[in-house]
N, C-alpha and C positions, 0 to 999 in steps of 0.2 A: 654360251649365249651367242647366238647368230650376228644382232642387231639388223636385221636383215628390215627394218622399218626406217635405220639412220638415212640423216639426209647426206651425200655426197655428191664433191661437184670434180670434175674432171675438166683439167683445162693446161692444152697441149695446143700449138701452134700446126702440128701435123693432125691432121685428120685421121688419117687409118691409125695414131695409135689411140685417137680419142674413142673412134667405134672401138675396135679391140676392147678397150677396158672398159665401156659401155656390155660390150656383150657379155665379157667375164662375168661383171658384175649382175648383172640380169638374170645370166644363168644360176648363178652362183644363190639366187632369189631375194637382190635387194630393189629397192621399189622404189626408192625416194631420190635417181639418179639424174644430175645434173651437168653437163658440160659446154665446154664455149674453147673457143682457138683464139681468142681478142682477149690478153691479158687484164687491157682497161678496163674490162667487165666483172673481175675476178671481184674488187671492192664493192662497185654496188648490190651483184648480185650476191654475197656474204654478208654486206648487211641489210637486205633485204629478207635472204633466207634461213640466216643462221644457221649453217651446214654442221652438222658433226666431223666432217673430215675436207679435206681440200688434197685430192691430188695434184700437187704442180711440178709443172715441168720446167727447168731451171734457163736452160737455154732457146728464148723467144724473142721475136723482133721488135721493136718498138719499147719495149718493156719487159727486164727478163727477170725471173724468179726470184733475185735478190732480192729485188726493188718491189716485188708485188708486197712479200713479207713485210716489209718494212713500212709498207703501206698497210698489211693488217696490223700491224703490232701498235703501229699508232692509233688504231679506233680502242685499243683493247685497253683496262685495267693492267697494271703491273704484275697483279697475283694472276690475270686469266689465262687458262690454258688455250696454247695455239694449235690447231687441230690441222696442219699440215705433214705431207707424207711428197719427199721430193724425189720428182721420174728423174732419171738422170741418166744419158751413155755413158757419163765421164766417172768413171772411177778414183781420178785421182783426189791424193788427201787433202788438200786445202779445199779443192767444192766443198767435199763433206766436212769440213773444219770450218768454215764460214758458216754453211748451213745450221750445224750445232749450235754454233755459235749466238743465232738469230733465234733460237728456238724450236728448230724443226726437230720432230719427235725420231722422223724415221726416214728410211731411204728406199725405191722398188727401182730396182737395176733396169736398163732396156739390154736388148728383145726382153721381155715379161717370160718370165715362167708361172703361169694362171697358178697352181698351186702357193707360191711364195705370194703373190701378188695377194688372194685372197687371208694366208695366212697374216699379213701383216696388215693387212687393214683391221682383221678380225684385231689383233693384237690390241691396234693402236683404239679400235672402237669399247675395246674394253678398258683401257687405263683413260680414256674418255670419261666411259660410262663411271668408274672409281670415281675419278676428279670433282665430275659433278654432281654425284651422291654428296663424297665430301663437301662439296661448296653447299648445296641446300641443307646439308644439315647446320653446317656453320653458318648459315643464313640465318635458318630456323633458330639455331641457339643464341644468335646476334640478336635477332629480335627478340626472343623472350628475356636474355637479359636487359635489351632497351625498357621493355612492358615494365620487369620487376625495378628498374631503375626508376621509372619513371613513377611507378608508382612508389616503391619508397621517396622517392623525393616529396610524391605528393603527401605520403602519410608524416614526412620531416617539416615540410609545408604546415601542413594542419596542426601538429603537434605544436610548431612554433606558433602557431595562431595559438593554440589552446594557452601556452604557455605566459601568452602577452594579452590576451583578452579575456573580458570576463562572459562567461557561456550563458548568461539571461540576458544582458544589456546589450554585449557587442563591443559595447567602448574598452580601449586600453586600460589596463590593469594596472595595481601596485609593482608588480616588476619590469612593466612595459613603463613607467612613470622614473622609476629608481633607473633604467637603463636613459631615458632622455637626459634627466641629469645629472646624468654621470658625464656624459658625452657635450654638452655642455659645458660643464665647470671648466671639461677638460679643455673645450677651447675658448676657456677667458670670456664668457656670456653674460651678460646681468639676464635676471627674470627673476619673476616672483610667483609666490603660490597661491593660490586663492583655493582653502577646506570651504566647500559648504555640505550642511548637515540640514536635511529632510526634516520637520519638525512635527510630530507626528504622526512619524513611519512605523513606529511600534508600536502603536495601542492598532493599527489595524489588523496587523495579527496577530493581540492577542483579540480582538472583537470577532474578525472574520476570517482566520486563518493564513497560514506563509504564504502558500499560492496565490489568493487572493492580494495579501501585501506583495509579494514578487509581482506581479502582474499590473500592478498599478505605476511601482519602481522601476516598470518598463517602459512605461507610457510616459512615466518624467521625463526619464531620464534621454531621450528621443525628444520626448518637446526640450529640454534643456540643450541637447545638441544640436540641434536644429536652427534653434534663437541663435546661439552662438558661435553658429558654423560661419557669416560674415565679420566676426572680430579676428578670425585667422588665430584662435586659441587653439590648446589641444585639451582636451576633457579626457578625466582618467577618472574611474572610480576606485574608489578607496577600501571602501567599504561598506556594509550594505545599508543605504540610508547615506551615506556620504559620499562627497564627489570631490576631486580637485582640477582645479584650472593653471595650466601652464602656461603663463603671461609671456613673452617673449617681447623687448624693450619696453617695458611695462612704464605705465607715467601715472600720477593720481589723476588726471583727466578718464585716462583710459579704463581705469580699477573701476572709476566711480561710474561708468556707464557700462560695465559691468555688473557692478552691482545692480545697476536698477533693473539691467537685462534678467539675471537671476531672478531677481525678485517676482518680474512680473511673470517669466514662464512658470515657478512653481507655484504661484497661487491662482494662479488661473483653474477654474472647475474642470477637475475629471470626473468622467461618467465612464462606470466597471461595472459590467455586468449588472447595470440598473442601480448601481448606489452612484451617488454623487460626492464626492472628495475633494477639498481644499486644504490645503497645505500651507506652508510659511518655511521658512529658512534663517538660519544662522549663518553668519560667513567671519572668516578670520582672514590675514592676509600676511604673509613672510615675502624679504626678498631676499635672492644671494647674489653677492657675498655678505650683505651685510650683517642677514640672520644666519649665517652658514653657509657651508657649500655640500655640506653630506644631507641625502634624503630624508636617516632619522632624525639631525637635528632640525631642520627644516621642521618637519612636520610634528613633532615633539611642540616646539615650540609656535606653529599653529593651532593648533589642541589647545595649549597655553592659551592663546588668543583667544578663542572659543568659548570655553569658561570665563575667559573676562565678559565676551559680548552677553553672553549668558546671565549674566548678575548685572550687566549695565543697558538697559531696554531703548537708550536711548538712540541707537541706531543697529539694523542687523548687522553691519562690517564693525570689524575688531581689527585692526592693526597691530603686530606683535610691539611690545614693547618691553624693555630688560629687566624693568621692575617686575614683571610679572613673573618672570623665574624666581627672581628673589625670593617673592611673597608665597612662591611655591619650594622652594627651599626651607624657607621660615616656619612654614606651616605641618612641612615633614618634622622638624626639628622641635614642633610643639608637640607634636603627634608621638612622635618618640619620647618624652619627656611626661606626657600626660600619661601613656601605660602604667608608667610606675609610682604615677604621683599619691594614688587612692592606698597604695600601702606604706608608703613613705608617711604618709599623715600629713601632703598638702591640702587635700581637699576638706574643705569646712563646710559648713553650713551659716548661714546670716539671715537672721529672722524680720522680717518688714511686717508692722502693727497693723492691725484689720481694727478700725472703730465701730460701735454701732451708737448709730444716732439713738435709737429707741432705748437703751442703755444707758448712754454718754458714758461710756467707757469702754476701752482695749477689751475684745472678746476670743482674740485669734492671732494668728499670723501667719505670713508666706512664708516657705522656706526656701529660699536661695540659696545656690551652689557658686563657692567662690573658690579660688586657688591662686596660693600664694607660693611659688617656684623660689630657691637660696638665689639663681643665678638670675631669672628674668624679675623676678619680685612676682608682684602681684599682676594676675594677666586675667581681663576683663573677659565677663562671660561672654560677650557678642565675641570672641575672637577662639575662646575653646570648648563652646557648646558645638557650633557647629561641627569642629574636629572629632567630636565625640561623637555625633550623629552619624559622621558618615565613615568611621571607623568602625562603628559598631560598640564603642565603648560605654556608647551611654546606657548602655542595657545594665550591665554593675553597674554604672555609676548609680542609674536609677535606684534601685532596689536598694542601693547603698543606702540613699537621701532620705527613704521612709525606715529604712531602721534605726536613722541616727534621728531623724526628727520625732521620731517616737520617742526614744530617749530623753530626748532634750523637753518636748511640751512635757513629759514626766517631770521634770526636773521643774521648769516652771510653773506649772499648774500646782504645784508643793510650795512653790515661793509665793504665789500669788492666791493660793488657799481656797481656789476653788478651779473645777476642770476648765483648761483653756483647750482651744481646738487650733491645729495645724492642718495648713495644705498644704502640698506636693506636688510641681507639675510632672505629668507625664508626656513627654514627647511623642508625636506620629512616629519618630524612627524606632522610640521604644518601642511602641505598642505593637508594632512591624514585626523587628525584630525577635521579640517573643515568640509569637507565632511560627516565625522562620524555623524558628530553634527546636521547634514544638513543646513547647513552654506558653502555661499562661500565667498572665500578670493575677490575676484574682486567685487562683494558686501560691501563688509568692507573698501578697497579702495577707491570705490565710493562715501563711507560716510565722510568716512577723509577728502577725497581732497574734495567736497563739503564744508567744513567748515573753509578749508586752503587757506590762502592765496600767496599758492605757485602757482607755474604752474605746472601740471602732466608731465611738459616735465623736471621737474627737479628733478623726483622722476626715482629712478630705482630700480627693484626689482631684487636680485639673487636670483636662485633657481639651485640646483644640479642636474645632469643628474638624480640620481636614482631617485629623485621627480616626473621627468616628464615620465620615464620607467615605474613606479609601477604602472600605469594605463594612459596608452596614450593618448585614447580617453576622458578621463574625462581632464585629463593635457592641451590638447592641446585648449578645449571648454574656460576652465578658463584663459589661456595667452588670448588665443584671444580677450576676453575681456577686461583682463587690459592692454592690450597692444591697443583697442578701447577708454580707456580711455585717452590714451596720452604720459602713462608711458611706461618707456624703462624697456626693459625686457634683463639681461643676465644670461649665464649658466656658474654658479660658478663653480671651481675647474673644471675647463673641463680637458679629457684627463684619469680621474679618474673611470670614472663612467662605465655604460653599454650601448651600443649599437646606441648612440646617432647620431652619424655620418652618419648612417643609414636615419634618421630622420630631419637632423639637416636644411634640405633645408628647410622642409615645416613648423618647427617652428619657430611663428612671433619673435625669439630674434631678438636684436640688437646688442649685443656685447656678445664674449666670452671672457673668463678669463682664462687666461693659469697657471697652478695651479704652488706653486711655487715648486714643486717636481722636476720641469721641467727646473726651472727656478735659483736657487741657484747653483752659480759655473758653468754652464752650456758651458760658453767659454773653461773649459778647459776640458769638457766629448762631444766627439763626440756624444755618442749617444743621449743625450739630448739634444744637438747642431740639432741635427737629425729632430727630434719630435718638436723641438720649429718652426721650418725652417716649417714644413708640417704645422702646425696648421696656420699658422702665412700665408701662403700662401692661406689655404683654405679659411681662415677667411677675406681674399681680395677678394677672387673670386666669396663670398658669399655677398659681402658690408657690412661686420659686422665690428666692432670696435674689435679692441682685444689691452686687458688690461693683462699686464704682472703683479702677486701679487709677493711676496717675495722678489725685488730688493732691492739686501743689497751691492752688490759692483758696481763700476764704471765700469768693467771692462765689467760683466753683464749686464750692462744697455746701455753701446756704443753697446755691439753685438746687443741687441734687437729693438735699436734705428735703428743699418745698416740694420736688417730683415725686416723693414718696423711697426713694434707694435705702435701702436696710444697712448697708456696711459700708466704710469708706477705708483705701488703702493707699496713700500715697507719701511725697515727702510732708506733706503740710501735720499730719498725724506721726511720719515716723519715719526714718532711714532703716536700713538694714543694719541690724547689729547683730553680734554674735548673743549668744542665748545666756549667757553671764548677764547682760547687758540689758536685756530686756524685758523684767521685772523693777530696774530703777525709774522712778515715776520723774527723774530729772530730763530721761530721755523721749518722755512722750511730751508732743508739743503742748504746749501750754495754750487751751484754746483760747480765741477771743469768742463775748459771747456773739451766739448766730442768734440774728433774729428771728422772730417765733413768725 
């Protein structure tokens, strides 16, 4: 390889040896030749032109070839090659031991001999040309690993984003929340948590689809951060529908103007894609250290809170408080206990007296679920129905209740010598559950009274408005059925419920049940006077039986008697007693008479 295009500059104090190595080099066919006899001119015009080579000549006035070196070596990088070649008369070893020294690649003897003089340029223009191959390739590979560096970083960057936020909302996440207080406790922090939970975030998707609900729990949850972006809180969500607030010196002042903050961004009207949506919220509130210092207990025991505010309407914040573990301690601890109670032989039944005025006498009765525990005693139905609801247990229990109550009016209706009739209520979580199981209830009926030797017309089942609401067409397939089977069908606690009245012609009931909300004291409150008067009339117009519950005074019972109500069921007629019990005429109250 020639290099015969390199840039070289020649610089010699004597003039004839400058032409001389001018002509060489010309001859020799290189094109890019530079020289000067003023060493001060060596550095600017080097870095002006960036020469591939520098002939220099050692000994010069003013400035002699040490010192020029030493003035390139300092514009240069440590790794850069110095592309110097030194003229020299002087032989002796220390020049050229210094020279090395400083970096000088190579040495051309004077008088020149044109052949060596070209040969070692050629040389040195080649371990040049190596050097800077080498450096742009290490350049080149310097940069792509920057690029791949950088961009790992960036994909370690986003990743960590992915990892700490959540990919619809944006806001900090349950690991990006658990890492703040973690960091925190660790330095000795008070703060508190404020859960709020979306209240009506799931029926939008199952009405109008997830998307449609993500899409709206993005437009909250932006107005929610937005409202709250001047309190200096940190918002995390939790979960989908719920949010939490990291209070940071938190005070009840602060919590409470919060809350109203809440409040008012989520019920404010969103408009999605042409629907209109309002909302409402629940909130709960924990602090640490005092409810903890770990995330799950923190938030465990918000939850807690939640379910409290949940069953108490009188304000949306719930503050934790210790009883409420308990009560959920307690409630596990019934839950456990009730599994095994229906074969242990706690669960009973206890019969409450149905009167009929048009009779004047005992025609019926409710059958109530009671349980009697060796260790708790006896534990009242407001405290282990609902355990039973939401465990799923009442489904046996159910089914349980109509085959002993069969039983038992059996047994009764033999003491009392002629057919008595029993009800049954069925719970909404029953009737649910069935279905879940895929299992129907009018099926299970079928089975019972198939083996009883009662009549189906002495069996009556209740069931509550919201039973037969929470899916109408499935509710109305199932009465009709057992209402084919022969059993009477009414709707408990009416009056209570949703939308029923609406409905209430084309459901096969037999009798409504005026609830007793309705029904206690009711002679001396007009407006329940009101309402009992309307049911009581429709419930004629409809050929239904209407059964008044709650009668505990006489005074009560003459009004409902004057409005036309066909049965009465409360304590003034009769307590609940077990089915031994309730064929002795000592236990049915002893009326006074009602006036006509």
């Amino acid at each position: 390889m020639a290099h015969t295009d390199a840039k070289i500059l020649i610089v010699d104090d004597n003039p004839v040896n400058v032409d001389l190595l001018v002509q060489i080099l010309v001859d020799a066919g290189y094109e890019n030749v530079e020289h000067t006899t003023d060493p001060l001119e060596v550095l600017p015009l080097y870095l002006e032109g960036n020469h591939d080579l520098i002939l220099l000549d050692v000994r010069m006035p003013r400035m002699n070839g040490f010192e020029v070196i030493e003035a390139l070596s300092a514009k240069q990088s440590p790794d850069e090659y110095l592309p110097v070649i030194v003229v020299t008369a002087h032989a002796e070893s220390q020049t050229r031991l210094q020279a090395l020294s400083m970096g000088v690649r190579d040495f051309i003897g004077k008088p020149f001999d044109m052949n060596e003089v070209l040969m070692r340029i050629k040389n040195n223009l080649d371990v040049r040309a190596l050097y800077n191959d080498r450096r742009v390739r290490a350049e080149r590979l310097e940069c792509v690993v920057n690029e791949r560096t950088a961009e790992l970083l960036d994909r370690k960057n986003h990743l960590q984003y992915l990892l700490n936020h959540d990919s619809l909302t944006s806001l900090p996440n349950a690991y990006a929340l658990e890492s703040k207080v973690v960091s925190m406790v660790s330095a000795g922090l008070t703060f508190s948590l404020m859960m709020l939970e979306i209240r009506g975030y799931e029926r939008l998707n199952h009405i109008l689809g997830v998307n449609f609900g993500e899409k709206v729990f993005s437009e909250v949850s932006a107005s929610l951060n937005q409202s709250l972006h001047q309190y200096r809180v940190s918002l995390f969500q939790w979960r989908m529908g719920q949010f939490v607030l990291l209070v940071e010196q938190p005070s009840f002042e602060k919590i409470e103007a919060l809350r109203k903050v809440i409040c008012l961004a989520v019920s404010q009207q969103y408009i999605t894609d042409g629907y209109e949506v309002v909302f409402d919220s629940r909130q709960s509130c924990v602090s640490s250290p005092e409810h903890g210092v770990g995330l799950e207990d923190l938030m465990r025991r918000a939850s807690l809170a939640l379910v409290a505010q949940q069953a108490c309407a009188r304000s949306p914040l719930s503050h934790y408080q210790a009883e409420m573990e308990s009560r959920v301690e307690s409630r596990y601890q019934l839950e456990k206990l009730l599994r095994g109670a229906l074969q242990r032989g706690e669960i009973t039944l206890h019969y409450q007296p149905k009167y009929s005025w048009t009779q004047h006498e005992v025609v019926g009765a409710e059958a109530l679920m009671r349980w009697h525990n060796p260790q708790l005693g006896t534990i009242s139905p407001v405290d282990f129905i609902p355990i039973a609801e939401e465990s799923g247990l009442i489904a046996d229990l159910g089914l349980w209740a109509i085959r002993q109550a069969l039983d038992d009016v059996a047994q009764w209706s033999q003491e009392c010598g002629k057919p008595m009739c029993v009800a049954v209520n069925v719970s909404a979580r029953q009737f649910s559950l069935m279905r879940i199981r895929g299992e129907a209830l009018s099926e299970h009926i079928a089975n019972i009274l198939n083996v009883s030797s009662v009549n189906p017309s002495q069996l009556e089942i209740e069931i509550t408005e919201n039973a037969i609401m929470d899916d109408l067409p499935y509710a109305l397939e199932e009465l009709n059925k057992i209402r084919a089977l022969g059993v009477s069908l009414a709707i408990d606690d009416f009056g209570t419920g949703h939308s029923s009245l609406a409905y209430l012609k084309n459901l096969p009931v037999s009798t409504i049940k005026i609830d007793r909300s309705f029904v206690h004291g009711m002679t001396n409150d007009n407006e329940a006077m009101t309402i009992a008067k309307a049911m009581v009339a429709m419930g004629k117009a409809l050929n239904l039986n209407i059964v008044a519950e709650g009668v505990e005074l006489i005074e009560d019972a003459d009004t409902l008697r004057r409005l036309g109500c066909d049965l009465a069921q409360g304590w003034y007629y009769g307590k609940p007693v077990p089915i031994n019990q309730l064929a002795k005429e000592e236990l049915i109250h002893s009326l006074s008479p009602i006036s006509s």
